[in-house]
C-alpha positions in Angstrom: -129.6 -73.0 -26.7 -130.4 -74.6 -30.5 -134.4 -76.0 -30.3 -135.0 -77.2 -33.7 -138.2 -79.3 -33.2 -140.1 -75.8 -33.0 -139.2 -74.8 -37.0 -141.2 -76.8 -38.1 -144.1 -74.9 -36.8 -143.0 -71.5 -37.6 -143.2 -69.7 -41.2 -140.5 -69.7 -43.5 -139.1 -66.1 -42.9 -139.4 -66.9 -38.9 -137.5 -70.2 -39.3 -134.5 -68.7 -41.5 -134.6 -66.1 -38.9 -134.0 -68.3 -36.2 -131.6 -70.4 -38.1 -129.5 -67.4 -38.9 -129.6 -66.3 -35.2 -128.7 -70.1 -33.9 -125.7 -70.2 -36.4 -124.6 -67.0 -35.8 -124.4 -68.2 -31.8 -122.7 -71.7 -33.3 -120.0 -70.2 -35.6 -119.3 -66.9 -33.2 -115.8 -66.5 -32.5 -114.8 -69.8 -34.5 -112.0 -69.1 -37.8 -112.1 -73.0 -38.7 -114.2 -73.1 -42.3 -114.2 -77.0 -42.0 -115.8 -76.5 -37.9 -118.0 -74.1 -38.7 -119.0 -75.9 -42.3 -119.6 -78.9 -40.1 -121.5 -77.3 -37.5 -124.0 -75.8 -40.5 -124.8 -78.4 -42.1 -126.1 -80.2 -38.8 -127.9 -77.3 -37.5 -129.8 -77.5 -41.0 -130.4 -80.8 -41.7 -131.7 -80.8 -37.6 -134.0 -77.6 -37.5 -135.8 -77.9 -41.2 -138.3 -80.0 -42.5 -138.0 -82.6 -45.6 -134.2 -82.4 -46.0 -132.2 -85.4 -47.1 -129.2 -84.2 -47.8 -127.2 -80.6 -46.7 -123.7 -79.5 -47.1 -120.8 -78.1 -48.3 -118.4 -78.7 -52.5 -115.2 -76.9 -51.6 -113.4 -75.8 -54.7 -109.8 -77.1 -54.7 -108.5 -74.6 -57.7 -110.0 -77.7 -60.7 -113.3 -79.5 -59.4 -115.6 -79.1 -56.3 -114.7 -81.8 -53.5 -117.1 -83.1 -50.7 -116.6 -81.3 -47.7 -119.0 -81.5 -44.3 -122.2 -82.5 -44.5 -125.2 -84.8 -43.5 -126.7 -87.0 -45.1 -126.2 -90.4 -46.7 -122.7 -90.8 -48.7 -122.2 -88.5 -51.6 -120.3 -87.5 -54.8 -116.7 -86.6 -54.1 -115.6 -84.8 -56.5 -117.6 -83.1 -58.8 -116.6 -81.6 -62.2 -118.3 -77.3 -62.7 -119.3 -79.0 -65.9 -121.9 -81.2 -64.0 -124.5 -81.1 -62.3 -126.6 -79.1 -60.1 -123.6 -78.0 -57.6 -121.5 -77.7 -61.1 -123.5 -75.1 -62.4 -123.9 -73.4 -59.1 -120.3 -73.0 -59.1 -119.5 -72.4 -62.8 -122.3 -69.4 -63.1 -121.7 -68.6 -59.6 -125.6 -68.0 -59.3 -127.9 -69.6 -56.7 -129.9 -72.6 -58.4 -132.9 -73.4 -57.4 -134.5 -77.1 -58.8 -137.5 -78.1 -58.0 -137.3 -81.3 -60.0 -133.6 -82.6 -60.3 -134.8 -85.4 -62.5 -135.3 -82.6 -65.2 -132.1 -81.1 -64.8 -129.9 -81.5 -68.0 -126.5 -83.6 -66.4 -128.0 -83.7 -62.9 -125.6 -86.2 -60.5 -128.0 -88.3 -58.4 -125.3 -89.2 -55.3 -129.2 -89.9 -53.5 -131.9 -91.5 -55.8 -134.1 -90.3 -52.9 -133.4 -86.6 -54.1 -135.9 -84.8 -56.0 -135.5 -81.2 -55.4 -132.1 -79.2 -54.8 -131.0 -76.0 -54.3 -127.4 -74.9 -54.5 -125.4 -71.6 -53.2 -121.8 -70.9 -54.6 -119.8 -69.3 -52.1 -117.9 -66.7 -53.7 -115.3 -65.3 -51.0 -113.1 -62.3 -51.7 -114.2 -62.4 -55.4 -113.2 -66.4 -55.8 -114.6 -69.1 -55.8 -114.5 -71.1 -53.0 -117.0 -73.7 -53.1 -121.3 -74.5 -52.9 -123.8 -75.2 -50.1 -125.5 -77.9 -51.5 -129.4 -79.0 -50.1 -131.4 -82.0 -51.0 -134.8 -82.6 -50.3 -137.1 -85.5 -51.1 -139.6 -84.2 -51.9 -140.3 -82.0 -55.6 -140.5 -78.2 -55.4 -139.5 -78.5 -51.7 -138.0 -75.0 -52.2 -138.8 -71.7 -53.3 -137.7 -68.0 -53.3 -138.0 -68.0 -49.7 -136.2 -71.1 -49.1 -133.2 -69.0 -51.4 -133.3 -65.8 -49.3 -132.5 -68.3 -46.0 -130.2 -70.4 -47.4 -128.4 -67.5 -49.4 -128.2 -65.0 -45.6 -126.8 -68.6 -44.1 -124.0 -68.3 -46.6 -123.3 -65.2 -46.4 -122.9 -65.5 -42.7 -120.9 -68.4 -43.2 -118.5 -66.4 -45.5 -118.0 -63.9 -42.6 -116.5 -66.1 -40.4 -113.9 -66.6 -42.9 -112.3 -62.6 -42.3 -114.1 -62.7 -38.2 -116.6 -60.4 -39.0 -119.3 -61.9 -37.0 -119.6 -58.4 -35.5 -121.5 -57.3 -38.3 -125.3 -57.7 -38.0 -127.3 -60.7 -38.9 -128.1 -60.5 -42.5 -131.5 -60.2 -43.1 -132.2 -63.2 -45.8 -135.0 -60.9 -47.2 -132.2 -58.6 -47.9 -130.0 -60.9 -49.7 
């Protein structure tokens, strides 16, 4: 059912495309944020290349807090002053950093981290956390890399009100 060694040799827009289909079929039917949190973040880190860290900040009302992921250990907590996932959250707009170490306030939890990009998950109007992705490697992502990760999101948010009978979201659309 989930093949991830074949991403690698597909084009960006095919590979979100396939991601977005394979987590649809993973999170289909399923209400729990943490399972389905859980269950993303593997698929991810699995099905595409140069990742060294993916997962999920949940916002508990004052500072983000590590939720599922893969990866080594990260940050717990995580101040919307701070950092990559903190300004994610505090602007509630996607950022995209191709080279963390340039990032004013930038939170290495991986010295191994180079480029990041971060998706606030806004939900009903508030806040409720950021998909966070690490990559080794500098300007590892790119405008298409934010289209897939921000139609993953969104299709994370709709299992949250079980409206996984809505169509895939194109990410192109996003």
């Amino acid at each position: 059912m989930f093949s991830s060694h074949s991403l690698a040799d597909l084009s960006k827009p095919e590979q979100y495309a396939a991601l977005l289909e394979q987590a649809q079929a993973l999170m289909s039917g399923e209400p729990n944020r943490i399972a389905n949190a859980a269950n993303l973040s593997a698929l991810v880190m699995a099905s595409l290349p140069e990742l060294n860290w993916v997962g999920f900040y949940f916002f508990d009302g004052q500072e983000l807090v590590l939720g599922p992921f893969q990866g080594k250990p990260a940050c717990l907590r995580i101040p919307l002053d701070r950092g990559v996932c903190g300004a994610a959250a505090s602007t509630r707009q996607t950022q995209l950093v191709p080279d963390v170490h340039a990032f004013a306030g930038h939170i290495a939890c991986d010295a191994a981290s180079r480029a990041e990009i971060v998706v606030p998950l806004i939900h009903q109007g508030q806040l409720l956390g950021v998909w966070d992705v690490d990559s080794p490697v500098a300007g590892r992502f790119d405008l298409e890399d934010q289209r897939g990760m921000q139609a993953l999101c969104h299709l994370f948010l709709q299992t949250l009100d079980q409206n996984l009978s809505a169509p895939i979201p194109e990410y192109s659309s996003l």
